[in-house]
C-alpha positions in Angstrom: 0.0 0.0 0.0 2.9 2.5 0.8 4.7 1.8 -2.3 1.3 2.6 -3.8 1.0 6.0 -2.6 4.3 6.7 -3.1 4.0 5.6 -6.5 1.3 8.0 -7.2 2.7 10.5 -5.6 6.1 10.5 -7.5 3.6 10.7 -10.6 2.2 13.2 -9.4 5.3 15.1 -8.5 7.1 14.5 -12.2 3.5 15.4 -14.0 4.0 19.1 -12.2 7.5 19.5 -13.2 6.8 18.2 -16.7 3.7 20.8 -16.1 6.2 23.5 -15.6 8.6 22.8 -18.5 6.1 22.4 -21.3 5.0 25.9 -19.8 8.2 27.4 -19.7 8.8 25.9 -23.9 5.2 27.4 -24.7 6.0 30.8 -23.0 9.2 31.2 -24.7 7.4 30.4 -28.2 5.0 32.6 -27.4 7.2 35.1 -26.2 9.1 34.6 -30.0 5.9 34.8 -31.8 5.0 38.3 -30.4 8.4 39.4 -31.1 8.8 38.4 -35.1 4.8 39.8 -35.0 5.4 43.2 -33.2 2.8 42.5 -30.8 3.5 44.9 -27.4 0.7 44.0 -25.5 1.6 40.5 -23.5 -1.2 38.2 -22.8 -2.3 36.6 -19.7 0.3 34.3 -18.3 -0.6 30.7 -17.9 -0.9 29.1 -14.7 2.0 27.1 -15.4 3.7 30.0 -16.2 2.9 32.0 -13.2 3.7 28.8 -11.0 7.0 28.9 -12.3 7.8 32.8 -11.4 6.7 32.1 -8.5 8.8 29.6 -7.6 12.0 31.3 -9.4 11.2 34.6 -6.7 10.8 31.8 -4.1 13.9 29.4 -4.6 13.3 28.4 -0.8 10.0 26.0 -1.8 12.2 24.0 -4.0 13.2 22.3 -0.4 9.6 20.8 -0.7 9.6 19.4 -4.5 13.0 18.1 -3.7 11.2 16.3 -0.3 8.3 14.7 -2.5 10.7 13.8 -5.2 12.9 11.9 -2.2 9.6 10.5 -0.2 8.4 9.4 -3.3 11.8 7.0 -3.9 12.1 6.1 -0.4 7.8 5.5 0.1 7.9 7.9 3.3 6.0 11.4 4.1 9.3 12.2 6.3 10.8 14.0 3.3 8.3 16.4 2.9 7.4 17.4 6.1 11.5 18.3 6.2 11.6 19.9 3.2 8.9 22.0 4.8 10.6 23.0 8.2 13.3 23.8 5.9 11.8 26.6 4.0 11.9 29.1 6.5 15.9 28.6 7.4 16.5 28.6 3.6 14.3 31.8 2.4 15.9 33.7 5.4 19.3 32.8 4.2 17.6 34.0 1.0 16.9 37.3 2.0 19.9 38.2 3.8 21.9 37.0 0.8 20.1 39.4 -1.4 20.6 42.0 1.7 24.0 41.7 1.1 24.0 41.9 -2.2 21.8 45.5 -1.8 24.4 46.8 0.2 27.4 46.3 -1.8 25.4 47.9 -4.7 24.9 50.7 -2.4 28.4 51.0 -1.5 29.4 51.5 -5.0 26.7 53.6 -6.2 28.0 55.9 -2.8 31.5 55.6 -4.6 30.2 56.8 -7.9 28.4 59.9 -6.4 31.2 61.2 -5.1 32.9 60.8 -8.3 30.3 62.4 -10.1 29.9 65.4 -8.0 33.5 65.8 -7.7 34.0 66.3 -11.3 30.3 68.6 -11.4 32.2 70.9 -9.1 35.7 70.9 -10.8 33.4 71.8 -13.9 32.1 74.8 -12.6 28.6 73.8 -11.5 27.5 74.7 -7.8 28.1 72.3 -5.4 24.1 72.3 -5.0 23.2 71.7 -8.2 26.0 69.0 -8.7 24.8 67.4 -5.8 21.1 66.9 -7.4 22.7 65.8 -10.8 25.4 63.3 -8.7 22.0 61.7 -6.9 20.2 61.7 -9.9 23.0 60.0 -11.8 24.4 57.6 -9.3 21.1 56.2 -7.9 23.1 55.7 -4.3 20.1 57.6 -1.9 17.0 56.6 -3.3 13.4 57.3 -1.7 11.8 59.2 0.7 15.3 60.4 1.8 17.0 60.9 -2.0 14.3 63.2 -2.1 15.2 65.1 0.7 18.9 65.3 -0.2 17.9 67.1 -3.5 15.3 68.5 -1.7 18.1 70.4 0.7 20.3 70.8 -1.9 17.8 72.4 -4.3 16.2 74.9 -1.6 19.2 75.7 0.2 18.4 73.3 3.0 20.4 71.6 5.7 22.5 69.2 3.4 24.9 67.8 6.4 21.7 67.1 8.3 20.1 65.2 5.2 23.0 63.2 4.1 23.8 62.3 7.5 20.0 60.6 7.4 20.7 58.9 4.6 23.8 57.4 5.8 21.7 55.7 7.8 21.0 52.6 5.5 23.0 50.2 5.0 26.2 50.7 2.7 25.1 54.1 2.7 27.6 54.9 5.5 30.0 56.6 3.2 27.6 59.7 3.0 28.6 60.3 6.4 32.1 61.2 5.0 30.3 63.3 2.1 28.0 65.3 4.8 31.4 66.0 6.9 33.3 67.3 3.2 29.9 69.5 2.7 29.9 70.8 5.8 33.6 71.9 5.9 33.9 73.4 2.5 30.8 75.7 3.0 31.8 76.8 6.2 35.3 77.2 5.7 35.6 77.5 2.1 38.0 74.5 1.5 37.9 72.9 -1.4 34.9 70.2 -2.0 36.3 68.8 -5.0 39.9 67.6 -3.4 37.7 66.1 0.1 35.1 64.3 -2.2 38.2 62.8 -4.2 40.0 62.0 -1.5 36.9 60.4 0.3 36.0 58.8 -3.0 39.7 56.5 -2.8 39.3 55.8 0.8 35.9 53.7 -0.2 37.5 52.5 -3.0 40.5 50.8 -0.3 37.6 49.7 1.5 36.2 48.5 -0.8 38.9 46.5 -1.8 39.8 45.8 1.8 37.0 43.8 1.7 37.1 42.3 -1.3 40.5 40.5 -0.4 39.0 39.6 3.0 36.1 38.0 1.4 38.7 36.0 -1.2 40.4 34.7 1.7 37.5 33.7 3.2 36.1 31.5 -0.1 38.9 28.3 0.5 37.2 28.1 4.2 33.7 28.3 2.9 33.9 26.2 0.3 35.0 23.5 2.5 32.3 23.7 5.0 29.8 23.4 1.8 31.8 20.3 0.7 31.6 18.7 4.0 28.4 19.7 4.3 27.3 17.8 1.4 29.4 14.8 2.2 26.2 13.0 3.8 24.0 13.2 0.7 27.2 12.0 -1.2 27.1 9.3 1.2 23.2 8.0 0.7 24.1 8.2 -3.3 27.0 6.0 -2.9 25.3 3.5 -0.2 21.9 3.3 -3.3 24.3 2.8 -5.8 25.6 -0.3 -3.9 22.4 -1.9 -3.0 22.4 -0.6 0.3 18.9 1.3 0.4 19.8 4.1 2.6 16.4 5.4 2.4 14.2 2.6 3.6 16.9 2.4 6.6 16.9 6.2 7.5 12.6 5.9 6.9 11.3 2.8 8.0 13.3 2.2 10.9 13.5 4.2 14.3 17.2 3.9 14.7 17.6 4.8 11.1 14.8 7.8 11.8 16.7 8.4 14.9 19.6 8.8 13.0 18.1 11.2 10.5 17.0 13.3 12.7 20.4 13.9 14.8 22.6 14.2 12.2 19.9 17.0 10.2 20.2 18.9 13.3 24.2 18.5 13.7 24.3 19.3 9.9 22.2 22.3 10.5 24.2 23.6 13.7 27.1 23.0 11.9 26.3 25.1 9.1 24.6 27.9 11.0 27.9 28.0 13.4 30.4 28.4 10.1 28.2 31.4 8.8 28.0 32.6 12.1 31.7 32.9 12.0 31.9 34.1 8.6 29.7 37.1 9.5 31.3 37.8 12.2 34.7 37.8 10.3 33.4 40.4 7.5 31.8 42.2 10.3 35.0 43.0 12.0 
């Protein structure tokens, strides 16, 4: 009866991929045929179609198909209901992957804009009016607080005051610098130009400060991903000698005993190396 159901449900799960791909073909001819026609207006997406985009914004779910596809070969519902408590831990690591990836963009857009209006004000624009073109330009304060930069900037506003607000977001921090260059060149009257270049190759060291630290870090990484994938190495090597892995780490209670300890070890393990890894880029 179990091989049945998990019969029927690996059916099931290869007729939704196979779902999936014959949408993804059909889009993509689609997609052609409105293209050689000069059609603009798209038509309504399938529901394959819209499955699928939601599932490539939401990489964390593929936990689950990967859970029915191994419940289905080993005739167990222990698979899934992992691959379940797993999507949480995997769409967080999601997120903060793509957080990181929105602050290094920010970082060099912060670079940029002090490029920019460096060479706006060795051109002979006011430092005001460079400022709005640099933000414009370099897309590195966007929002409600972009707009009050140019706001300040425009009007003759506090610009320290606003930039110092902005520096508030992450990667953002350079604008600190910028608000402390602003401030001293229009009180003083030293020269904004030289402090936004010099500024500019300080984040630029930094930059590349971290960039070395993070190349030193890959070697170290890579290994705990390799070990880390050692175990499922392990089940494909034991299956491919006759072993059945599965039906001893599903149908029996050491062998679910065993699952279970070593998932949570695993997961431990993985959250303690990323742990460190943070904290070492942190530092």
């Amino acid at each position: 009866m179990s091989w049945g159901v998990s019969g029927v449900g690996g059916l099931g799960v290869v007729a939704a991929l196979w779902g999936v791909a014959q949408a993804r073909v059909r889009g993509r001819e689609v997609r052609r045929a409105r293209a050689v026609l000069g059609v603009d207006r798209p038509g309504r997406a399938s529901v394959g179609e819209r499955w699928w985009a939601w599932l490539r914004g939401r990489p964390e779910w593929w936990c689950v198909v990967g859970g029915a596809v191994i419940g289905a070969a080993g005739a167990s519902v222990l698979p899934v209901v992992l691959g379940v408590c797993a999507v949480p831990g995997v769409g967080r690591l999601r997120r903060a992957r793509a957080a990181r990836r929105g602050t290094e963009r920010r970082r060099e857009a912060v670079i940029r804009l002090c490029g920019l209006l460096a060479g706006e004000v060795r051109a002979g624009r006011q430092p005001g009016e460079g400022l709005v073109v640099a933000v414009r330009d370099s897309g590195a304060v966007t929002g409600a607080r972009g707009a009050a930069v140019v706001a300040a900037a425009r009007f003759g506003g506090d610009v320290p005051g606003a930039l110092r607000a902005a520096a508030r977001e992450p990667g953002a921090e350079g604008l600190g610098g910028l608000a402390a260059c602003w401030r001293v060149a229009v009180d003083r009257g030293a020269g904004l130009a030289a402090g936004l270049e010099r500024l500019a190759d300080a984040l630029r060291a930094e930059r590349d400060q971290r960039a070395d630290f993070r190349a030193q870090l890959a070697g170290p990484v890579s290994t705990a991903g390799m070990l880390a994938g050692l175990p499922v190495f392990g089940l494909l090597l034991g299956a491919a000698m006759g072993a059945r892995p599965l039906r001893v780490l599903l149908h029996t209670w050491p062998g679910v005993g065993c699952l279970v300890v070593g998932g949570a070890l695993e997961a431990a393990g993985l959250w303690w190396a990323m742990r460190i890894v943070r904290g070492a880029e942190e530092r």
